[in-house]
Backbone atoms as SQL, in Angstrom:
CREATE TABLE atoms (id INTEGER PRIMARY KEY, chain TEXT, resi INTEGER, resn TEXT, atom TEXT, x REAL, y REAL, z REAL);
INSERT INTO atoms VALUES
  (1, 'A', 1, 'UNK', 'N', -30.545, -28.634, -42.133),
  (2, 'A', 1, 'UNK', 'CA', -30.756, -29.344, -43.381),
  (3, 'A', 1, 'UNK', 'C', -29.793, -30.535, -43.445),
  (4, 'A', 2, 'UNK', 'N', -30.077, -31.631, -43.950),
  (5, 'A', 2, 'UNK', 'CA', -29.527, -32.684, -43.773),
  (6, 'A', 2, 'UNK', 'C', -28.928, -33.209, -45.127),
  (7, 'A', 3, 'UNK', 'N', -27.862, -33.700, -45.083),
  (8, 'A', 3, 'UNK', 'CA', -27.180, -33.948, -46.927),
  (9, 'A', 3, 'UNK', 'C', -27.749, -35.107, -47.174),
  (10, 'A', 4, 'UNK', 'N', -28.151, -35.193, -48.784),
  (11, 'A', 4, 'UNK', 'CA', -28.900, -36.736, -49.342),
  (12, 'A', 4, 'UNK', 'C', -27.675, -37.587, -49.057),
  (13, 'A', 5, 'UNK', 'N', -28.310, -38.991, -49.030),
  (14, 'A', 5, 'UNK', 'CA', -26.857, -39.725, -48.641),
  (15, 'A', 5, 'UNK', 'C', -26.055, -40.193, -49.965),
  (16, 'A', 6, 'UNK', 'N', -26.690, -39.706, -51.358),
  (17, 'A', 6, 'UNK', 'CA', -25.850, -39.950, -52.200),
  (18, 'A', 6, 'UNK', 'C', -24.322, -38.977, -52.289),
  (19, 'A', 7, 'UNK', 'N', -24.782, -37.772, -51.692),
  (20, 'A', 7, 'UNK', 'CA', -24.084, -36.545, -51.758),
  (21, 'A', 7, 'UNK', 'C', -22.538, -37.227, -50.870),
  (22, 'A', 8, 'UNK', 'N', -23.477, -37.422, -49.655),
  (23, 'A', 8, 'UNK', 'CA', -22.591, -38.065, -48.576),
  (24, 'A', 8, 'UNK', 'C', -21.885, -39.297, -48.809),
  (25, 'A', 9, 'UNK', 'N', -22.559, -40.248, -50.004),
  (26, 'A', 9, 'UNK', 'CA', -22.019, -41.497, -50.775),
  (27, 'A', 9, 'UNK', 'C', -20.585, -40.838, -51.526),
  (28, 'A', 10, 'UNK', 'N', -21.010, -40.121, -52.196),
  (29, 'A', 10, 'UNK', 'CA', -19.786, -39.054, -52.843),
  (30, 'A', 10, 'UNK', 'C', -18.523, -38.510, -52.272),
  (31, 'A', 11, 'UNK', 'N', -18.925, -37.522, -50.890),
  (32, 'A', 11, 'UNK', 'CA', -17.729, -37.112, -50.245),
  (33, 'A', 11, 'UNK', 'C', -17.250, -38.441, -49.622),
  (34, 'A', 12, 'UNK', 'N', -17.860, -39.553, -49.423),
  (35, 'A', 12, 'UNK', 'CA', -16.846, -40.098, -48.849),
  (36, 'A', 12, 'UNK', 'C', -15.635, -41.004, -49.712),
  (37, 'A', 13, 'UNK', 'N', -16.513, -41.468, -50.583),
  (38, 'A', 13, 'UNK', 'CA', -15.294, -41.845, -51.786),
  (39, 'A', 13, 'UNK', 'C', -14.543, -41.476, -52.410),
  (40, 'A', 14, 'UNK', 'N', -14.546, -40.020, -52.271),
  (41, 'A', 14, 'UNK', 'CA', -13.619, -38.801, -52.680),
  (42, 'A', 14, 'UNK', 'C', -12.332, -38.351, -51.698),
  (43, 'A', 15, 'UNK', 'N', -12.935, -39.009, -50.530),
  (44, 'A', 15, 'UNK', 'CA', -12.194, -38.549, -48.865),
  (45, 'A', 15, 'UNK', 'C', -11.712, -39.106, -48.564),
  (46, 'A', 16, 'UNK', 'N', -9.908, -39.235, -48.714),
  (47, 'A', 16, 'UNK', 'CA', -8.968, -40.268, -48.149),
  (48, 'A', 16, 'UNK', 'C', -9.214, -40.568, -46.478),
  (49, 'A', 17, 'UNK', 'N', -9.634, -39.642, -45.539),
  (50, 'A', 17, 'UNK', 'CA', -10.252, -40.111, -44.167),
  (51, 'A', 17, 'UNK', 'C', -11.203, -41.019, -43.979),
  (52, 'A', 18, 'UNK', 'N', -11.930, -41.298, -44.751),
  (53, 'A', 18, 'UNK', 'CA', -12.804, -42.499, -44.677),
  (54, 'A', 18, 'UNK', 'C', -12.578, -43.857, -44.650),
  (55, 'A', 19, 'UNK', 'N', -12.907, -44.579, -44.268),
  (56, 'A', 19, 'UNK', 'CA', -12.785, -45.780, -44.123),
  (57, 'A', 19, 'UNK', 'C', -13.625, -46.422, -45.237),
  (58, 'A', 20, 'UNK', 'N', -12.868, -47.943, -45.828),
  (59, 'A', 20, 'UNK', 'CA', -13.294, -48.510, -46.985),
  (60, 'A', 20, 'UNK', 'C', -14.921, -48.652, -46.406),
  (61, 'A', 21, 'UNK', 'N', -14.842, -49.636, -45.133),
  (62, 'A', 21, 'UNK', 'CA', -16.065, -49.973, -44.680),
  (63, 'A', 21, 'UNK', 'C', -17.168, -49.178, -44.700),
  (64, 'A', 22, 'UNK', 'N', -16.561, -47.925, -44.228),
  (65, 'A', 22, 'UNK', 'CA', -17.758, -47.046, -44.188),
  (66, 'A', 22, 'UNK', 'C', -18.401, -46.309, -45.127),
  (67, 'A', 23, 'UNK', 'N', -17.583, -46.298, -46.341),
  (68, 'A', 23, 'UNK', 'CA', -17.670, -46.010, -47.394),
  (69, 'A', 23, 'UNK', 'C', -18.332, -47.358, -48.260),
  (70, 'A', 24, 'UNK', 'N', -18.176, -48.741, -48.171),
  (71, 'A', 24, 'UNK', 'CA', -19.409, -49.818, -48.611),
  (72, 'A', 24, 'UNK', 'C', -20.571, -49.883, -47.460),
  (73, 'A', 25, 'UNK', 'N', -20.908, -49.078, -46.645),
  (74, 'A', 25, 'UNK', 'CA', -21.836, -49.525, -45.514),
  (75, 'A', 25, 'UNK', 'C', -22.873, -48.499, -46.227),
  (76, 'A', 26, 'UNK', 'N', -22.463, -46.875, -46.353),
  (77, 'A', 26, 'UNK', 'CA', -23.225, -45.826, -46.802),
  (78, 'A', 26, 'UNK', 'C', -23.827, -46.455, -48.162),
  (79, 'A', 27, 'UNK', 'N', -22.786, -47.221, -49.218),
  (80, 'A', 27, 'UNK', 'CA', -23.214, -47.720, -50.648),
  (81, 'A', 27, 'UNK', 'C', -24.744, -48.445, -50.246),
  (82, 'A', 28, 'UNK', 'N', -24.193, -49.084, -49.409),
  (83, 'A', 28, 'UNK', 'CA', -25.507, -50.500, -49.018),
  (84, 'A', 28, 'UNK', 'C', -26.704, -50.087, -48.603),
  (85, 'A', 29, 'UNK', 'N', -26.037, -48.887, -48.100),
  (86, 'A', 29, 'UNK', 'CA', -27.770, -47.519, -47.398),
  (87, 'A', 29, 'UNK', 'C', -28.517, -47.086, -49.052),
  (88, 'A', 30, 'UNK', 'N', -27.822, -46.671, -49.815),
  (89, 'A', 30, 'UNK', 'CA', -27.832, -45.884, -50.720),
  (90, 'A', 30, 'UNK', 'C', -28.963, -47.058, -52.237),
  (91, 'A', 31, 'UNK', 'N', -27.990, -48.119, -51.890),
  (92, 'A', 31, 'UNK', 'CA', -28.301, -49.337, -53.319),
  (93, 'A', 31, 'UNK', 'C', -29.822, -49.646, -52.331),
  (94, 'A', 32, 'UNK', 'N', -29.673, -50.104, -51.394),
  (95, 'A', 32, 'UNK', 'CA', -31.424, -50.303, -50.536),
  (96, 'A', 32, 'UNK', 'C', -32.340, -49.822, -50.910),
  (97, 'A', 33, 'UNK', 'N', -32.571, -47.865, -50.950),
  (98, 'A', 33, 'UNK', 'CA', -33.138, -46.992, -50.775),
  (99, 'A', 33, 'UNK', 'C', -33.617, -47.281, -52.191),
  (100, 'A', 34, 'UNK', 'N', -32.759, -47.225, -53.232),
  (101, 'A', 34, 'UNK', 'CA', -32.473, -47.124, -54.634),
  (102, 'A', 34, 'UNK', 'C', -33.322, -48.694, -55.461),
  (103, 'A', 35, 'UNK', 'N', -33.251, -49.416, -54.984),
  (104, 'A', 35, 'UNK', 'CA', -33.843, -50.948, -54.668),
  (105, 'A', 35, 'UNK', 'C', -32.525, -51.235, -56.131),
  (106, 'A', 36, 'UNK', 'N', -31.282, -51.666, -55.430),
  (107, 'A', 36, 'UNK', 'CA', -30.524, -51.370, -56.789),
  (108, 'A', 36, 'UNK', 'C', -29.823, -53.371, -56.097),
  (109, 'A', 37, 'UNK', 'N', -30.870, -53.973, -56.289),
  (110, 'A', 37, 'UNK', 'CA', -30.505, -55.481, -56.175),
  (111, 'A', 37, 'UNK', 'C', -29.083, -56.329, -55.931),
  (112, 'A', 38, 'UNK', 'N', -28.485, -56.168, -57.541),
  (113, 'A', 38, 'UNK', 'CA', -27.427, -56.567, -57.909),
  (114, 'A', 38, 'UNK', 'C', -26.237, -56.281, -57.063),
  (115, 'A', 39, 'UNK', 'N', -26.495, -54.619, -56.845),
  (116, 'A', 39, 'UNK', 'CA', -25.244, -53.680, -56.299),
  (117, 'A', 39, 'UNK', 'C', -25.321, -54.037, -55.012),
  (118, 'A', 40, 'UNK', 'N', -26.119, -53.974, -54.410),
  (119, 'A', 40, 'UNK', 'CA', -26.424, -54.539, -52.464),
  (120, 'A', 40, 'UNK', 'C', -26.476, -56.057, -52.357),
  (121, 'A', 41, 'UNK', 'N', -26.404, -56.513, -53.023),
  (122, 'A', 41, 'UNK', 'CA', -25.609, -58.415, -53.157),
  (123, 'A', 41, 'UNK', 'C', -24.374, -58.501, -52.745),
  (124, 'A', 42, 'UNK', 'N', -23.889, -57.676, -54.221),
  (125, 'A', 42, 'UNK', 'CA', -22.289, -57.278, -53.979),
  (126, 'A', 42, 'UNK', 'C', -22.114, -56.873, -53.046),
  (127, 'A', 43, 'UNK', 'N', -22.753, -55.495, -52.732),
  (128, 'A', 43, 'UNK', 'CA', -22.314, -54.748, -51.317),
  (129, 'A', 43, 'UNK', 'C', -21.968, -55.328, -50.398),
  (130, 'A', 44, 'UNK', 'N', -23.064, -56.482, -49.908),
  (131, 'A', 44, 'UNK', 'CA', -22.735, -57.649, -48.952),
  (132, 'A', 44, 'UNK', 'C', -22.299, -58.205, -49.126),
  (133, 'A', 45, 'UNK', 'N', -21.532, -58.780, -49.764),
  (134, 'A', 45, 'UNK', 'CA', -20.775, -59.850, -50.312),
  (135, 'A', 45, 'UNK', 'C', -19.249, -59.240, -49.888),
  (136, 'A', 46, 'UNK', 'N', -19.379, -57.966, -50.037),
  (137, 'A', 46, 'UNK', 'CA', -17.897, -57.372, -49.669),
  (138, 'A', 46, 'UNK', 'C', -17.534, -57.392, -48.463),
  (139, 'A', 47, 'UNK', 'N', -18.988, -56.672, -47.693),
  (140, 'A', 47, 'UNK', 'CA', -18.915, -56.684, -46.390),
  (141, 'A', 47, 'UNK', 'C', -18.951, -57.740, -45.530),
  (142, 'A', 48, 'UNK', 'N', -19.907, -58.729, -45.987),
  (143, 'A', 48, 'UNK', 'CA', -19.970, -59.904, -45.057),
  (144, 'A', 48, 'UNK', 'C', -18.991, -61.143, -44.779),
  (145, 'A', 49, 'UNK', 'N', -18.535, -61.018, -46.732),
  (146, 'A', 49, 'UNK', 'CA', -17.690, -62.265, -47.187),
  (147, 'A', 49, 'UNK', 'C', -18.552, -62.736, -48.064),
  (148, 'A', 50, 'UNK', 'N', -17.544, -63.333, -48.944),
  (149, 'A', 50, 'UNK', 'CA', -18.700, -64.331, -49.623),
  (150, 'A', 50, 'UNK', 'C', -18.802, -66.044, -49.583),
  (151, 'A', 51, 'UNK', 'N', -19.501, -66.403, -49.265),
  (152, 'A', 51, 'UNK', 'CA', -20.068, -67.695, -48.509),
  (153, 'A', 51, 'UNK', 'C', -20.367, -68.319, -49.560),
  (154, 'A', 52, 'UNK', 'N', -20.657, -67.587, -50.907),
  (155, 'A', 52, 'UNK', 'CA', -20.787, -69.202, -52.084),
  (156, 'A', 52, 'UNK', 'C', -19.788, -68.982, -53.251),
  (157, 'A', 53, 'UNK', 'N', -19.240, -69.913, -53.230),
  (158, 'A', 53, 'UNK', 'CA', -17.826, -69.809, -53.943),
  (159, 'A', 53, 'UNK', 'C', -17.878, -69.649, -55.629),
  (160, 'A', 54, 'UNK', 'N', -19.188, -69.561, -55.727),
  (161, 'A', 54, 'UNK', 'CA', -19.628, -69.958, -57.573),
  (162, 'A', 54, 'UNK', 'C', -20.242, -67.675, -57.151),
  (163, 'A', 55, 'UNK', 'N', -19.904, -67.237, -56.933),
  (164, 'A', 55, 'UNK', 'CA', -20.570, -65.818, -56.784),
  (165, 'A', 55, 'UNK', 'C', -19.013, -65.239, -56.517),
  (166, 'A', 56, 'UNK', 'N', -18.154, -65.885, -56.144),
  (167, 'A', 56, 'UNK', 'CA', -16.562, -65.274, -55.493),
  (168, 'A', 56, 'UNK', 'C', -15.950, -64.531, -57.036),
  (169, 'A', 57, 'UNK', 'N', -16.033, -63.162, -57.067),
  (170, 'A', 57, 'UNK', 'CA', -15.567, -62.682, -57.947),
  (171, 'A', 57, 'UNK', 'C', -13.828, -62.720, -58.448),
  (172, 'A', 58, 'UNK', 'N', -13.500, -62.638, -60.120),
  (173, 'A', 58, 'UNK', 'CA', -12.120, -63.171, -60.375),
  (174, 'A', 58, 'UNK', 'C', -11.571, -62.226, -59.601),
  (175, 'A', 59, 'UNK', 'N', -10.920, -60.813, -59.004),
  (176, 'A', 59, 'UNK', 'CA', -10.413, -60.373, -58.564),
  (177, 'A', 59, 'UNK', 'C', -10.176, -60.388, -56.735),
  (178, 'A', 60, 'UNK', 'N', -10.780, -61.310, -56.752),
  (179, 'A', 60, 'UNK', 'CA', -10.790, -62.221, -55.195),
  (180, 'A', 60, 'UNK', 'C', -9.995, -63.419, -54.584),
  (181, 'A', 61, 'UNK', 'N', -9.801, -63.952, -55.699),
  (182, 'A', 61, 'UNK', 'CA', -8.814, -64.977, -56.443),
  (183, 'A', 61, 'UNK', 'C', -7.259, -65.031, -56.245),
  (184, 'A', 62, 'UNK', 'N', -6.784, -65.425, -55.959),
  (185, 'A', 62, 'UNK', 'CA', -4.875, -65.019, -56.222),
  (186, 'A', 62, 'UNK', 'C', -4.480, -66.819, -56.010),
  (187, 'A', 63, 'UNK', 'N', -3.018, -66.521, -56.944),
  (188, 'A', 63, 'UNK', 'CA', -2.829, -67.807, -56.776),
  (189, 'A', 63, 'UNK', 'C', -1.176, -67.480, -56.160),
  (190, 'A', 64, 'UNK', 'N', -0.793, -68.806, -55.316),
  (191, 'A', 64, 'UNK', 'CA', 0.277, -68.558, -54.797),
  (192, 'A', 64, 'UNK', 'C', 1.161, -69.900, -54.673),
  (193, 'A', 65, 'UNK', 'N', 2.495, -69.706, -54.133),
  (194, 'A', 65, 'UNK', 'CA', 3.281, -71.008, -54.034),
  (195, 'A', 65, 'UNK', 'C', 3.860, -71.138, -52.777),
  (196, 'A', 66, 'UNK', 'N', 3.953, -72.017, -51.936),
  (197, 'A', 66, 'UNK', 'CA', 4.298, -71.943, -50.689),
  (198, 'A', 66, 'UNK', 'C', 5.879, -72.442, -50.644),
  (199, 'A', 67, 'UNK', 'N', 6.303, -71.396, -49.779),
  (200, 'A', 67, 'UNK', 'CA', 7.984, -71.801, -50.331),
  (201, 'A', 67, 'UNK', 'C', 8.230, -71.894, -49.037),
  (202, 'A', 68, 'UNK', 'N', 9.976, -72.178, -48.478),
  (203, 'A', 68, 'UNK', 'CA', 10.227, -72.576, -47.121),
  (204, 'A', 68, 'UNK', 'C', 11.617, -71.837, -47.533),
  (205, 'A', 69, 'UNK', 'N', 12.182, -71.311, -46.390),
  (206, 'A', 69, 'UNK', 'CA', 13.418, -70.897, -46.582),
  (207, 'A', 69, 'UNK', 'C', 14.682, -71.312, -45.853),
  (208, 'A', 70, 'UNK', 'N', 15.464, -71.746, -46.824),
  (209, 'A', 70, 'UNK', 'CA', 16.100, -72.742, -46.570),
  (210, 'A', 70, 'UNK', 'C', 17.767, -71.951, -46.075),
  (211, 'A', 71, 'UNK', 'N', 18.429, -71.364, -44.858),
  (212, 'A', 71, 'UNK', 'CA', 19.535, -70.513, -44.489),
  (213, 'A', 71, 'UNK', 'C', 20.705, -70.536, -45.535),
  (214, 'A', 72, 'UNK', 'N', 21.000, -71.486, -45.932),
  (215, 'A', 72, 'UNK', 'CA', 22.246, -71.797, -46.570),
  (216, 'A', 72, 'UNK', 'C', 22.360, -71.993, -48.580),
  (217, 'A', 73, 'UNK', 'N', 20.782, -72.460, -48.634),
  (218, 'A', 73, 'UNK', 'CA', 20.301, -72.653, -50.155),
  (219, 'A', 73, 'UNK', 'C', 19.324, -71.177, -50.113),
  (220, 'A', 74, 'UNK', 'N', 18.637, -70.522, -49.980),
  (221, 'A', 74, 'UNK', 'CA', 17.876, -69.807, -50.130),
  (222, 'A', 74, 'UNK', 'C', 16.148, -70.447, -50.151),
  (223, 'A', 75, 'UNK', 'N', 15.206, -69.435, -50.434),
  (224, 'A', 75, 'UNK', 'CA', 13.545, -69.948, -50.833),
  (225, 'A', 75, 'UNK', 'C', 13.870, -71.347, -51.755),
  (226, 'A', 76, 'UNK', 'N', 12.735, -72.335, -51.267),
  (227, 'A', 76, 'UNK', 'CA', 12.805, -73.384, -52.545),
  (228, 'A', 76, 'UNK', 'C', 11.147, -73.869, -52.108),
  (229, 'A', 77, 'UNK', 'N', 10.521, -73.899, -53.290),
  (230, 'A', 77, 'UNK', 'CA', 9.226, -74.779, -53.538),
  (231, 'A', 77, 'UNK', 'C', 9.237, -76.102, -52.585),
  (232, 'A', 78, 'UNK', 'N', 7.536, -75.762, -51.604),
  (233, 'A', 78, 'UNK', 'CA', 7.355, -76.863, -50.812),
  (234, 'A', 78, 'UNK', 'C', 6.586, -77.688, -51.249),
  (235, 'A', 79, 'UNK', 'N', 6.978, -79.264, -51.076),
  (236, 'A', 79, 'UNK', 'CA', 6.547, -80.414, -52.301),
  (237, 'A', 79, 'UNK', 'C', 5.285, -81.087, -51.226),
  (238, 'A', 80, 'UNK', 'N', 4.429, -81.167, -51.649),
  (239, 'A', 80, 'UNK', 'CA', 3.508, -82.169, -50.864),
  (240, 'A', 80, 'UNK', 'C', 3.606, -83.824, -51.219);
């Protein structure tokens, strides 16, 4: 007997041994089957990357400052 793959969608997100990937690869089996559109966009979008920057979700985002470290002064902001 063979487990539904939602079951198997389940243990694996529950299962620190799993891998993220394999754990969005089963989702992407699962949202397909399910014809669940939105969610298998995303899905790919996780997996593939996302390629259009107006779809790049806020938590994808980070903002940062490029610093240089200087032996004798410490970190200081690099000026363009």
């Amino acid at each position: 007997m063979t487990i539904p793959a939602v079951i198997q969608l389940q243990e694996y997100a529950t299962d620190e041994k799993y891998d993220i990937s394999i754990l969005l690869r089963k989702a992407l089996l699962v949202a397909t089957k399910l014809k669940l559109s939105d969610f298998r966009e995303w899905l790919s979008s996780e997996l593939d990357g996302y390629n259009n920057s107006t779809l790049l979700p806020k938590y994808r985002v980070i903002s940062s400052q490029l610093k240089a470290q200087n032996p004798y002064h410490g970190s200081y902001p690099v000026c363009y």
